[in-house]
ROLORO-285732 format. One record per atom (N, C-alpha, C): residue in one letter; x, y, z. Coordinates in steps of 0.1 Angstrom, whole numbers, plus 5000, padded with zeros to 4 digits. Atoms other than C-alpha are relative to their C-alpha. Last residue first. Layout:
BEGIN
AXYZ...
END
This chain:
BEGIN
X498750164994X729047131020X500949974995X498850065007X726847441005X500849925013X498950054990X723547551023X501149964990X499750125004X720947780999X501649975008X500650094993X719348041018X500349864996X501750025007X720048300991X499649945010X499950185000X722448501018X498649944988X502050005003X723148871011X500249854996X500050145004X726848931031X498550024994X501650014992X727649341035X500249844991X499650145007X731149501038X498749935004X501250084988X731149861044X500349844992X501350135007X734250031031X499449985012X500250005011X736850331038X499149914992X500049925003X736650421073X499550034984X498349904996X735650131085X499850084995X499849834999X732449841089X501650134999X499049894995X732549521086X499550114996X498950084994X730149191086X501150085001X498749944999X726849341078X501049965003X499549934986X724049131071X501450055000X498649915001X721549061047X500450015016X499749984986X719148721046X501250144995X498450004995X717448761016X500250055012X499950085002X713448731001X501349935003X500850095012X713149060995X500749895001X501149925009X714249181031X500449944982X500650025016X715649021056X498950044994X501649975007X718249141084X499449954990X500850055012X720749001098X499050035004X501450075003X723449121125X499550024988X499650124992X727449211129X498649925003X499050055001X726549601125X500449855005X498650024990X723149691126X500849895000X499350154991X721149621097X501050085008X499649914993X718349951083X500649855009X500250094986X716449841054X501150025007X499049974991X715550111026X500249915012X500649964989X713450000999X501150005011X500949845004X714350070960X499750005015X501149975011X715549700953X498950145007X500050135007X717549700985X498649964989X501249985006X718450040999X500649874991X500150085013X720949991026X498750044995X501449975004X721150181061X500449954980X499949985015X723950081080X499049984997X500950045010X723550131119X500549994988X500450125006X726550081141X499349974994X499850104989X727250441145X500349864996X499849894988X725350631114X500649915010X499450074987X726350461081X499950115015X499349944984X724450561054X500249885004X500149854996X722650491017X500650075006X499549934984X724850181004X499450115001X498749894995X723450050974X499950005012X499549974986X721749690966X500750155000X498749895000X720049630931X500350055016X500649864989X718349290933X501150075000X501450005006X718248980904X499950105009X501150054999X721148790924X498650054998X499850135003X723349080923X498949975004X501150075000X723449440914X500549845000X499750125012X725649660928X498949934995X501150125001X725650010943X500449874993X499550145002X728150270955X498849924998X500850085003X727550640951X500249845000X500149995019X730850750962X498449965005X499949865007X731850831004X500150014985X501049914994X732250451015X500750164991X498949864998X733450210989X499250095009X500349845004X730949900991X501250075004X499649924993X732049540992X500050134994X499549885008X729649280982X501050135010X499849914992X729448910995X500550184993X499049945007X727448690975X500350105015X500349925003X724948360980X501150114999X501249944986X724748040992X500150175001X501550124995X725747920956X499250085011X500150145001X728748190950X498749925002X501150094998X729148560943X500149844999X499350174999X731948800950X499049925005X501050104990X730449160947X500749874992X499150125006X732849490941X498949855007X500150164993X731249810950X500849914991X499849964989X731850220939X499849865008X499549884996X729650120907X500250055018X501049895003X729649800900X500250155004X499349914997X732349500898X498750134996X500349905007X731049150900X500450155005X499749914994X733048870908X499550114993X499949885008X731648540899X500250095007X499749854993X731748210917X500250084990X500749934992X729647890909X500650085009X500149865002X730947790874X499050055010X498749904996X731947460878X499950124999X499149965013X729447290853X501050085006X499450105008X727847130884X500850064986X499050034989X727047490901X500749834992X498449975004X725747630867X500849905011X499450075014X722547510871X500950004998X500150154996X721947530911X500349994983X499350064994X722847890909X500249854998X498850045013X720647930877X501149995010X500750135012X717647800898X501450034995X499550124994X718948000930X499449884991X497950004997X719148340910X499849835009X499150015010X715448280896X501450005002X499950125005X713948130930X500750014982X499050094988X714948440948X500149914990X498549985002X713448680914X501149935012X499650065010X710548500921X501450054994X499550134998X710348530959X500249974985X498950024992X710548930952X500449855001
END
């Protein structure tokens, strides 16, 4: 887990001088907008939705209330809405919730200025 961190924030840090530090990835049922300090992905609610960024596969399992329940590389971690949690090596945290999407931040821990 810390070596798949330090591989996404080694080729962060290479690319970022050559201008190439945002990509938008599109996976199944999600959409992930990635930069340096790390990506924000937006799940479709009611599909399978997963993505893979930074070296870890994220889906959406549930939403009960304000819990969201995420499986992050295969293990289930459980962020209420508007807080952070971390698991392999990443800050996650929810930042909306609705009808039709979740919307989840996964920080590397790298600061941008």
């Amino acid at each position: 887990m810390l070596l798949r961190r330090l591989i996404a924030m080694s080729l962060f840090a290479l690319l970022a001088p050559l201008g190439v530090t945002a990509c938008t990835v599109d996976g199944p049922g999600s959409t992930a907008e990635c930069h340096v300090d790390g990506c924000t992905i937006t799940f479709t609610r009611g599909v399978d939705a997963k993505a893979s960024v930074l070296g870890v596969d994220v889906e959406l399992v549930s939403v009960d209330g304000n819990m969201v329940t995420l499986g992050v590389a295969g293990k289930n971690v459980l962020v209420p809405i508007g807080e952070t949690q971390s698991a392999e090596g990443f800050d996650i945290a929810v930042t909306e919730v609705t009808d039709q999407q979740v919307v989840v931040r996964i920080g590397t821990g790298i600061t941008v200025q």
